[in-house]
C-alpha positions as CSV (number, residue, x, y, z in Angstrom):
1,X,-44.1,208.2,4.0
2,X,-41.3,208.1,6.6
3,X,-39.5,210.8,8.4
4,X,-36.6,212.4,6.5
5,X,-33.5,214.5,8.1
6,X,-35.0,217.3,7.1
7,X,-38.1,216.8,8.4
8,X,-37.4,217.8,11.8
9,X,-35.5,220.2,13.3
10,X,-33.8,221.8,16.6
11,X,-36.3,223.9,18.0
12,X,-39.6,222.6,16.6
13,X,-42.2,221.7,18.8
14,X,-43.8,218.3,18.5
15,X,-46.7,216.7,19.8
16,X,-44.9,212.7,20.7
17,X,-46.8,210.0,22.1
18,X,-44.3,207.9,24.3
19,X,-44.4,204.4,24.3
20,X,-41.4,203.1,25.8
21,X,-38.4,203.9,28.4
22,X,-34.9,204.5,27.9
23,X,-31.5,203.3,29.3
24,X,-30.9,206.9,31.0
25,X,-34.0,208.2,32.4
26,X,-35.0,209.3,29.3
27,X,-38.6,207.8,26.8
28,X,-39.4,206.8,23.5
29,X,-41.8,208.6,21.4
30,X,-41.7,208.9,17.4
31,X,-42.4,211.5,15.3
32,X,-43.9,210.9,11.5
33,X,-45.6,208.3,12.2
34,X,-48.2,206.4,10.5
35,X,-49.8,203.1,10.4
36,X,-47.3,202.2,7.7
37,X,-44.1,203.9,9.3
38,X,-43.2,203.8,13.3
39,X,-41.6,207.4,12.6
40,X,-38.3,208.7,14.3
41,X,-37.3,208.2,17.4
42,X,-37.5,211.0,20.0
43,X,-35.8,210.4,23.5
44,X,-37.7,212.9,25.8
45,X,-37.2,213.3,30.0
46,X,-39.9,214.2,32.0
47,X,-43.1,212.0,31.0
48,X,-43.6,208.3,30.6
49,X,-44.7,205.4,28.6
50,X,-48.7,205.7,28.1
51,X,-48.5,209.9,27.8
52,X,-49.0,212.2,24.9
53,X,-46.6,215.8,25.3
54,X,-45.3,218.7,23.4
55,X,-41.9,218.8,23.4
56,X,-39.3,221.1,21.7
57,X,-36.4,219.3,19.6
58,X,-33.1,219.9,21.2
59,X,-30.7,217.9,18.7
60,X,-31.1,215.9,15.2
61,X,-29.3,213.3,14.5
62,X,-29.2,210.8,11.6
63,X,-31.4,207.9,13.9
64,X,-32.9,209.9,15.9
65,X,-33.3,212.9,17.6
66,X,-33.4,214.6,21.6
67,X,-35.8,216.7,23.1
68,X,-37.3,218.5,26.3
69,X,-41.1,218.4,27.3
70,X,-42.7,221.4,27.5
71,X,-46.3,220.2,28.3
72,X,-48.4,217.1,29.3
73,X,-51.4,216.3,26.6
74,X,-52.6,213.7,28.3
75,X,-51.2,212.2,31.6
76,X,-50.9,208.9,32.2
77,X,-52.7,207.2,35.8
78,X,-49.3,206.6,37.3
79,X,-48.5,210.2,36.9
80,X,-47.8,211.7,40.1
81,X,-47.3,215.6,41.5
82,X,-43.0,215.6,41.4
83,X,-41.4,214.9,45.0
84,X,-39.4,217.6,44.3
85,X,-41.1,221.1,43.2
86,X,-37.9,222.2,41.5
87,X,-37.8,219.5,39.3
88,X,-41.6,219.6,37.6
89,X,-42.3,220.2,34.6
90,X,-44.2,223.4,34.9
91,X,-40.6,224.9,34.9
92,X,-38.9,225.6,31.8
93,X,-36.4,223.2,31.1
94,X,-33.9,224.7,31.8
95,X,-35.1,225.9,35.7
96,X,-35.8,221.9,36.3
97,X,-33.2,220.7,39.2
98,X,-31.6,217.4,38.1
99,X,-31.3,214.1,39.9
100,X,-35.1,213.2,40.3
101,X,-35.7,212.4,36.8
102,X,-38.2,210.1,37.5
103,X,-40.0,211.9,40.3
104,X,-43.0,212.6,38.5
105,X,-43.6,208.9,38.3
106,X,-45.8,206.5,40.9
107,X,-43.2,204.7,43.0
108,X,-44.0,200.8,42.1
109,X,-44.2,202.1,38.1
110,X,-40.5,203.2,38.4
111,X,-39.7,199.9,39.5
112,X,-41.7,198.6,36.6
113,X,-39.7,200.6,33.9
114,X,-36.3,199.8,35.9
115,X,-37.0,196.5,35.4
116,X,-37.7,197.1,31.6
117,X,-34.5,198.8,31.0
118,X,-32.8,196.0,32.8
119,X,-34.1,193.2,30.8
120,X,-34.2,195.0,27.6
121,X,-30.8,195.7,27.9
122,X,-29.8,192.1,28.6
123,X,-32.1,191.0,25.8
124,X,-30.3,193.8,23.0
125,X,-26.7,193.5,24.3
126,X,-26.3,190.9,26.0
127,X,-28.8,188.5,24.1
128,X,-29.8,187.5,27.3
129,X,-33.5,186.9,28.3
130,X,-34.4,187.1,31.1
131,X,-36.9,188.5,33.7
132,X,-35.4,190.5,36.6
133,X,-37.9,191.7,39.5
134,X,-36.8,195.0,41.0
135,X,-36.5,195.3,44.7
136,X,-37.3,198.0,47.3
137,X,-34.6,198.7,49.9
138,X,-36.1,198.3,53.8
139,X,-37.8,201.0,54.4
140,X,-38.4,202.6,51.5
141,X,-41.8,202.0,50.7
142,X,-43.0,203.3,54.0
143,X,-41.2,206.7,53.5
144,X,-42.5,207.1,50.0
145,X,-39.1,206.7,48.4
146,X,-37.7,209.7,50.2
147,X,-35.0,210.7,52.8
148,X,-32.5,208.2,51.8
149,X,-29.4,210.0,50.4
150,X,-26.6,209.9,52.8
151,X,-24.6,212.1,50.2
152,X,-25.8,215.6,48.6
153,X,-23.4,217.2,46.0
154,X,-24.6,220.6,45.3
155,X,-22.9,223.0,42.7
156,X,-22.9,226.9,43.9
157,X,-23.2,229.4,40.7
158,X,-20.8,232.7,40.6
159,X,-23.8,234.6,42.8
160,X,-23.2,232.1,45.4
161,X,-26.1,230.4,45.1
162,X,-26.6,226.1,45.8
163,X,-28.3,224.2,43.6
164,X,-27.8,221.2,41.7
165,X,-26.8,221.2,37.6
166,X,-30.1,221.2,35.1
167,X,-30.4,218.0,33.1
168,X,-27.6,217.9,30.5
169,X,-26.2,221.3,31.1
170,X,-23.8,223.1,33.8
171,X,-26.5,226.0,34.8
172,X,-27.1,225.7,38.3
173,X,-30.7,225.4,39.8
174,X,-31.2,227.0,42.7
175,X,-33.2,225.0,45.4
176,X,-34.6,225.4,48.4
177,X,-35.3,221.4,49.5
178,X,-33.9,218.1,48.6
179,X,-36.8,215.5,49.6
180,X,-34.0,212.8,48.7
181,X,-32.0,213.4,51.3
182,X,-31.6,212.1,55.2
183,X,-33.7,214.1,57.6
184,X,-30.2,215.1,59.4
185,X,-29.2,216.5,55.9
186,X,-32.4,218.5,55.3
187,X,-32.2,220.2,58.6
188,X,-28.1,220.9,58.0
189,X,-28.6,222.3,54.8
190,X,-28.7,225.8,54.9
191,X,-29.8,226.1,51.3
192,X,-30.5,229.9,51.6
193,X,-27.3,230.5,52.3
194,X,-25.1,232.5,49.6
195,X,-21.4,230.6,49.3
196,X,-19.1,233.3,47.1
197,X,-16.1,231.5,46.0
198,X,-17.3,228.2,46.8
199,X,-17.4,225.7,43.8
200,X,-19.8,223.2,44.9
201,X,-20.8,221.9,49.1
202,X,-21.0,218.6,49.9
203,X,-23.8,217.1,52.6
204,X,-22.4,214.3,54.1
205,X,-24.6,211.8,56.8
206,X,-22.3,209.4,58.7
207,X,-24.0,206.2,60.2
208,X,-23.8,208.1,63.7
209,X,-26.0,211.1,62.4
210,X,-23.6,212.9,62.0
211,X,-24.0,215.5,59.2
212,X,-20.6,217.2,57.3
213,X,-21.3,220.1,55.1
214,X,-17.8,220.2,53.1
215,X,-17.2,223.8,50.8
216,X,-14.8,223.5,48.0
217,X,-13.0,225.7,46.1
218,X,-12.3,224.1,42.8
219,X,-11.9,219.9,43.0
220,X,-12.1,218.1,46.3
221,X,-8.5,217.5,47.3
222,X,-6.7,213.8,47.0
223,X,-5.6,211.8,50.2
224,X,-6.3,210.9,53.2
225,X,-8.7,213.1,56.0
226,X,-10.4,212.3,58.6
227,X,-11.3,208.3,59.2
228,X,-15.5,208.0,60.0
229,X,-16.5,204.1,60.9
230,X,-19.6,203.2,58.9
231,X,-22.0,200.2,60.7
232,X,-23.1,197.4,58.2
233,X,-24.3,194.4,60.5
234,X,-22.7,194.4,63.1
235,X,-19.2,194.9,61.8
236,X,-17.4,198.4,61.3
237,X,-15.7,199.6,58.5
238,X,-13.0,203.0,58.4
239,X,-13.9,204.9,55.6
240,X,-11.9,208.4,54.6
241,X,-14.2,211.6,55.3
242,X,-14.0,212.1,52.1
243,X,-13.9,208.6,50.5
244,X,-16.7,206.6,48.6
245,X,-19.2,204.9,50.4
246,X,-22.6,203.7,48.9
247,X,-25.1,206.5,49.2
248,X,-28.7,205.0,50.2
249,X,-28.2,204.3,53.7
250,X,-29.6,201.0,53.3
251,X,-27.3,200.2,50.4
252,X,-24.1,199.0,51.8
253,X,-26.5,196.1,53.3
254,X,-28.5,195.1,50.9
255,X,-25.7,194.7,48.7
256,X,-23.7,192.1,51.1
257,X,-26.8,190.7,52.0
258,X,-27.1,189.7,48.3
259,X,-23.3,188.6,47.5
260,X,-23.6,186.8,50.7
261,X,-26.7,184.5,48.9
262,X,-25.3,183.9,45.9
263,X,-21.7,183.0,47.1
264,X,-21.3,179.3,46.1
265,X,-19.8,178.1,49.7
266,X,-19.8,174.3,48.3
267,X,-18.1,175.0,45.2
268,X,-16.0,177.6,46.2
269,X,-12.8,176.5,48.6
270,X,-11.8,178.8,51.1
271,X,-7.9,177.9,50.9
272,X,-8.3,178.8,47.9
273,X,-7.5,182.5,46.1
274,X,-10.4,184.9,45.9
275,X,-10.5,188.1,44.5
276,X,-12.5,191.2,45.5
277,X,-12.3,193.9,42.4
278,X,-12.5,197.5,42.4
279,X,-12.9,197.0,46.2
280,X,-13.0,200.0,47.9
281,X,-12.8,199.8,52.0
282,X,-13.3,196.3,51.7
283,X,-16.9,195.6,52.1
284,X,-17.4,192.8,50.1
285,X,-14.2,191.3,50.5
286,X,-15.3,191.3,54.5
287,X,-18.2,189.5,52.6
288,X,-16.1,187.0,50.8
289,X,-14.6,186.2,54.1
290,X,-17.1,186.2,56.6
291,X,-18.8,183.6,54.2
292,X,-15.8,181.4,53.5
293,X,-14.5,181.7,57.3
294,X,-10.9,182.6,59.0
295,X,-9.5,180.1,56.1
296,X,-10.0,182.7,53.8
297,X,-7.0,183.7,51.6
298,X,-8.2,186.8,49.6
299,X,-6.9,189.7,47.9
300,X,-8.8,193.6,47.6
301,X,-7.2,195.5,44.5
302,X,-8.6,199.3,44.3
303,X,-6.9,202.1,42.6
304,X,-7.4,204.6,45.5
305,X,-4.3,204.6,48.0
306,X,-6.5,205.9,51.0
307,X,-9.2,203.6,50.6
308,X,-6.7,200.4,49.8
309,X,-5.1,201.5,53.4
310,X,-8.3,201.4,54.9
311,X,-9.4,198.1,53.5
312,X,-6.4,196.8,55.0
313,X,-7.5,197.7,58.7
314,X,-11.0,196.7,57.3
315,X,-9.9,193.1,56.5
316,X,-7.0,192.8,59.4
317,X,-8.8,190.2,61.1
318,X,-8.2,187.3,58.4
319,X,-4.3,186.5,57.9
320,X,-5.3,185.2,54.4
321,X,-6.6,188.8,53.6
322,X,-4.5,191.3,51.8
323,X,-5.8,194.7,50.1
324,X,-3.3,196.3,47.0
325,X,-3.5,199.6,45.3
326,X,-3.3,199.8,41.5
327,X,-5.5,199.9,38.5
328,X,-7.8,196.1,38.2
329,X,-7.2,195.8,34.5
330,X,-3.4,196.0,35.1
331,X,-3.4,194.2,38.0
332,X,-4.9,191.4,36.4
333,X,-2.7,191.4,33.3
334,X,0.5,191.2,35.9
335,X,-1.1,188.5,37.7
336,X,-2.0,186.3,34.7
337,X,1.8,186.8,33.6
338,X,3.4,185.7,36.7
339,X,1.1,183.4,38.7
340,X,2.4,179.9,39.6
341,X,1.1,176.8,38.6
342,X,0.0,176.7,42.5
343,X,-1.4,179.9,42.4
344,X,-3.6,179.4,39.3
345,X,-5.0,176.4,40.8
346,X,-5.6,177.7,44.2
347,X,-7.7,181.2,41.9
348,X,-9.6,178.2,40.2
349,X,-10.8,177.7,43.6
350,X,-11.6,181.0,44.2
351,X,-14.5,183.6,43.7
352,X,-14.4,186.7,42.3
353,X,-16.5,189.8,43.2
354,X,-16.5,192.7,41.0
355,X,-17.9,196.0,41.7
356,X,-16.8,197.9,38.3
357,X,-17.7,201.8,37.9
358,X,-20.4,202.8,35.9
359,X,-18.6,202.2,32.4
360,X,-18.1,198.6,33.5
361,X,-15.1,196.3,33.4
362,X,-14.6,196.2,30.1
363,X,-13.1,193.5,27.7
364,X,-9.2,193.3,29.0
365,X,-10.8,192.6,32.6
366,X,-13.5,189.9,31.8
367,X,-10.7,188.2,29.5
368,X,-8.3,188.4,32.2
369,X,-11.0,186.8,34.5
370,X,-11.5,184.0,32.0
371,X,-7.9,182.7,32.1
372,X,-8.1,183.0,35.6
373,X,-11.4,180.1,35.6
374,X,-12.4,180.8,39.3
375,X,-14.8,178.7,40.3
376,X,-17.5,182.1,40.6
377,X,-17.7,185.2,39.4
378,X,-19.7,187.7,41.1
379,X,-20.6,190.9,39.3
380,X,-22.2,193.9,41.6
381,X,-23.5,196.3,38.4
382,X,-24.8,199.8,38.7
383,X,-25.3,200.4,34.9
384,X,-27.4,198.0,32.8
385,X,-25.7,198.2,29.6
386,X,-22.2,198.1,31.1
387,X,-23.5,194.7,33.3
388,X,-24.8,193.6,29.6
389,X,-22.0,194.1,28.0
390,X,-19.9,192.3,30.1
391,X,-22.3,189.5,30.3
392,X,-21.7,188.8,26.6
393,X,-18.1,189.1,26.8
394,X,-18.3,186.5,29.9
395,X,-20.8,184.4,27.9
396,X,-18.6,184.0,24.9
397,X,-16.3,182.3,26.9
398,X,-18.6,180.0,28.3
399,X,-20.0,181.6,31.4
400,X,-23.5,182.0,32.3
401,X,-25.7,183.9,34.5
402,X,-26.3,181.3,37.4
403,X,-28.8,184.0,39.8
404,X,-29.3,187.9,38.9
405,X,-31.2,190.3,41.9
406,X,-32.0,194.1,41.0
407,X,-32.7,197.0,44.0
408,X,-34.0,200.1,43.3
409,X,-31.5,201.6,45.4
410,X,-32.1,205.0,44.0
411,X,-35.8,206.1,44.1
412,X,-37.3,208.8,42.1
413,X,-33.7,208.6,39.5
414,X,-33.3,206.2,36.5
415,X,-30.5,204.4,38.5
416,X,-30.8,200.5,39.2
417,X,-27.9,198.5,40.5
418,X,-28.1,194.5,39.8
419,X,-25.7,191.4,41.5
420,X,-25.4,188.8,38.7
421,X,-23.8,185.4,39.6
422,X,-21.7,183.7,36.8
423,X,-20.6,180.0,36.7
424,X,-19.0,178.1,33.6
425,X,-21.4,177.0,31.8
């Protein structure tokens, strides 16, 4: 008999046997069921495909329902002792630091379940199928998948106290290491130290070594600092002290290295108009260029007014580069509106990289970027089901997935990020 609304509810504990992996950092296990019925689903942190647990139930909804583990049954072989003590599950729930969510697990098996997520998420919203190997950044192996954060956010609790937030909740952990991040970060951090008044620190490693430790009281302030100059290569970028830059310090390579391989230099014409969205300092607009040469006529849009001014002074070398401030999906609709019958042609020419936020471009942007018809699109993706998404908007109007890398650019967390090439199909 299957599982009925009422048949579970918040605050139970259950015995689950997981079978699967979630978009999230969460698993799949079902409760109720039988060999006739597979039984509600019960997304569960903390374990993995392979395990039984106890868990507690959390929430119920009508499909399915949330909860913590509590206890490990029986373990699975690519269980592993958590890289970060704080984290484990021998703490209650809500004592377990968040950000390591998949710490407990054997390095090459996260990679494994990355990779599942990935493709299952193509395969249920994109209806794409395809098989998508994930890749360590340099390095990583070697150091066990630890010591590459350049960037540590901790939150500080009204008793002073650093820590990041539990899983789902605002309580603050206290902590007393952070395995994730740089070895100049670990011995900056003074994580004993009480911080009364102070919101939440930041831990900041330059590509110099050196290390900021930033106190805030309330939000981080808007506008322009401080200018650091990051290393990718062998060319420099100014970034704002407090700007964005990618956080594993292999990242900001890894990613160019891949936009650079997949840039289609025979079908793409350098006179042409290329576009670099969402683009931050510039990075892969300097990409863009470097691969097309000093030809290049290219355009950075980025909603953030310090980091446009810095792309600017990032890309000054190419007179056919420009950077703008404002929001992509307006940007786009103004363009479309007012481009030339010489500029639609020369963007037809063009490629396009986009490096979207977490929630993705969305459906104005990707229909935007069809009336454009450049000759590539270029999408750098840090969520699967946003990078899905999109894919199905794109391939509805006859674009495909030409070449699609993944990097497992965030060890020990549920994060992936992807670079998907599109072409018409």
């Amino acid at each position: 008999m299957p599982a009925t609304n009422d048949s579970i509810e918040p605050g139970q504990i259950v015995e689950l046997t997981i079978d699967n992996v979630a978009h999230g950092g969460r698993f799949v296990g079902r409760y109720g069921a039988s060999e006739s019925e597979r039984g509600r689903v019960v997304f569960v942190p903390d374990t993995m495909p392979g395990e039984t647990v106890r868990a507690q139930i959390v929430e119920v909804k009508k499909s399915f329902a949330t909860a913590v583990a509590i206890e490990v049954v029986t373990a699975s072989e690519d269980r592993v002792p958590h890289i970060w003590p704080e984290a484990a599950i021998d703490r209650t729930p809500a004592e377990r630091a968040g950000g390591a969510e998949f710490g407990h697990i054997r390095l090459a098996r996260q990679r494994e379940l990355k990779q599942r997520v990935l493709e299952d998420a193509l395969q249920r919203t994109g209806g794409i199928t395809r098989e998508v190997h994930v890749q360590a950044a340099p390095g990583d192996d070697k150091r066990g998948g630890l010591g590459w954060r350049t960037r540590v956010r901790l939150r500080v609790d009204d008793r002073g106290n650093q820590g990041p937030f539990a899983p789902r909740s605002h309580e603050v952990v206290p902590v007393t290491s952070l395995p994730l991040a740089t070895e100049g970060i670990q011995r900056s951090a003074q994580l004993d130290q009480r911080l009364p008044g102070v919101t939440a620190v930041d831990y900041v490693e330059w590509g110099d070594g050196e290390v900021d430790v930033i106190a805030m009281e309330g939000e981080p302030e808007r506008g322009r600092t401080d200018t650091i100059v990051e290393t990718v290569g062998e060319r420099e970028f100014q970034v704002d002290r407090s700007g964005f830059w990618q956080v594993h310090r292999e990242a900001a390579g890894v990613l160019t290295d891949a936009v650079r391989r997949v840039i289609d230099v025979a079908r793409v014409d350098p006179a042409g108009w290329s576009l670099d969205l969402y683009g931050g300092v510039g990075l892969f607009a300097a990409t863009i260029a470097e691969s097309l040469g000093e030809r290049t006529r290219l355009t950075s849009v980025e909603g953030d007014e310090v980091a446009t001014d810095h792309a600017g002074e990032n890309l000054a070398e190419w007179l056919g580069a420009s950077a703008e401030t404002g929001r992509v999906d307006r940007w786009l609709r103004e363009l479309v509106g007012r481009a030339s019958a010489q500029e639609r042609e020369r963007l037809s020419n063009g490629v396009v990289v986009l490096d979207p936020p977490r929630a993705g471009a969305g459906r104005e942007v990707i229909e935007r970027l069809v009336e454009i018809e450049p000759a590539q699109i270029i999408y750098v993706a840090c969520d699967p089901v946003a990078l899905a998404r999109d894919a199905k908007l794109l391939g509805e109007q006859g674009w495909s997935i030409d070449s699609l890398e993944a990097f497992d650019l965030f060890p020990h967390t549920h994060h992936v990020e992807a670079v998907a090439a599109f072409r018409r199909s």
